[in-house]
N, C-alpha and C positions, 0 to 999 in steps of 0.2 A: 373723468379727469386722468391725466399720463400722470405716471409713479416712477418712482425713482429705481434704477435698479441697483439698487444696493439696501445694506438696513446699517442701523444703525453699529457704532462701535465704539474704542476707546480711543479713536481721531474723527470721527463723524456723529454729529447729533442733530435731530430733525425737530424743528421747534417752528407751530403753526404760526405764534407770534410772537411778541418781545414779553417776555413779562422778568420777576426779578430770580428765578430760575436759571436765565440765561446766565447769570454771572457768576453764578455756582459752577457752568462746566466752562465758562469764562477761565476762571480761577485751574479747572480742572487740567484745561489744556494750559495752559502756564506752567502749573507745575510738574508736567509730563515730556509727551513729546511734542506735543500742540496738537491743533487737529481742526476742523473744518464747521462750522454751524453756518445748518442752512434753515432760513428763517422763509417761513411761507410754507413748508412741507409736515404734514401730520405723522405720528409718528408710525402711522404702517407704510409711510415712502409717498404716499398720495399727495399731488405739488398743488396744493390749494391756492396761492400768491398772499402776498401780502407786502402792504407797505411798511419800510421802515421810516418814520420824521426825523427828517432832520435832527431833533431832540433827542431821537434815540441812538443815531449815529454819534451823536456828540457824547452823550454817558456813554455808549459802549469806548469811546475814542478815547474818552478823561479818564479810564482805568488804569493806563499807561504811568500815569504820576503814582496810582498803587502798587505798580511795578508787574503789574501786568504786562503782556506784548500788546504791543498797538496791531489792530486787524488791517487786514487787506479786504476793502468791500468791492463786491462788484454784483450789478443785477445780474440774475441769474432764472428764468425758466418763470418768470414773473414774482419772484422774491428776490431776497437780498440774501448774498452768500458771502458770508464773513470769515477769513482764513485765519486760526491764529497757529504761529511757530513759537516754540517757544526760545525764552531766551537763554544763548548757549553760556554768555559771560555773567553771569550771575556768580560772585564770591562763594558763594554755598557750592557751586556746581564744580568751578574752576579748583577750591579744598576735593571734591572730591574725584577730580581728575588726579589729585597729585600735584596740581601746582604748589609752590611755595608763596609766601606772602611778597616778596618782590616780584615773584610774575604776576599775584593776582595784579599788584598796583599799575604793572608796566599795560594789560589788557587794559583796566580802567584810564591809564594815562589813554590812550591810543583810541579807546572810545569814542576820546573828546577833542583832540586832534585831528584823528582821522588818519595822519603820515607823522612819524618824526624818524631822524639820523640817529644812529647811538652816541651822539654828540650832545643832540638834543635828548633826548632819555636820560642820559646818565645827570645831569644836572636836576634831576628830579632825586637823585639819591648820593648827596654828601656822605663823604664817609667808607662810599663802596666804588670797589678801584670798576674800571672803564670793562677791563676782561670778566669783571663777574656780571657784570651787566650784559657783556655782550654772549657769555654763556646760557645766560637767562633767554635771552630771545634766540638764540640757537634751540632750547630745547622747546621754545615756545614754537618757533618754523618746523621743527622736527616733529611733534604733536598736531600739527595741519592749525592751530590756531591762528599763528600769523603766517602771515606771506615778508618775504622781502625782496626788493627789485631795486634794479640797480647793481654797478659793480664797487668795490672799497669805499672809498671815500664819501662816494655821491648815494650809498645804499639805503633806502629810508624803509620803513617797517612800518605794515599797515594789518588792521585786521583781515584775517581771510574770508570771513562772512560779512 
């Protein structure tokens, strides 16, 4: 049987089949940097295959509402090779960036939008003038978190991942 040439590490785990192990380094790569499971492979690299059901793409998939990252599957070498990245905008993560609590909210706004103006932003916070808003996503662009395109007016602010 061909073997994998790599071995295992703290973004690669070799896992013959699904069992409920997986979701332990599931959980691992989440709260890390993310990392790679590849399912069909023993753990001395030897590419054994294996199928995943349907069923089981579906529980690895529904961990996302756990707040887990959703995988990227694709066959792979007669197994199934499940990517996970982890996720960058996470409140805990964004706190430990340094963000403040009206940037955490302006990423979670933007999340769920996808695009808005600082027109549209600032109505999500009465109370705070239009320049503190638009300082916030200045050091939010300046941090590589968001992007913005566009010039004045027409400038709308999107995430950069």
């Amino acid at each position: 049987m061909p073997k994998i040439n790599a071995t295992e590490s703290q973004t690669l785990e070799f896992k013959r089949q699904w069992t409920d192990r997986v979701l332990e380094d599931i959980a691992a790569f989440a709260n890390t940097d993310g990392g790679m499971l590849l399912l069909g492979v023993r753990d001395d690299g030897e590419i054994v295959g294996a199928r995943a059901d349907d069923w089981e793409l579906q529980r690895i998939a529904n961990h996302r509402d756990q707040g887990l990252p959703e995988p990227d599957f694709a066959n792979w070498q007669g197994g199934v090779r499940a990517t996970f990245l982890q996720d960058p905008y996470t409140p805990e993560r964004l706190r430990r960036m340094g963000l403040n609590e009206r940037q955490i909210r302006i990423i979670t706004i933007l999340r769920s939008v996808q695009s808005a103006s600082l027109g549209e932003l600032h109505r999500y916070f009465p109370g705070i003038s239009s320049k503190t808003v638009q300082h916030d996503l200045q050091a939010l662009v300046e941090k590589g978190l968001v992007k913005a395109s566009g010039e004045k007016k027409g400038r709308r602010y999107g995430l950069a991942r």
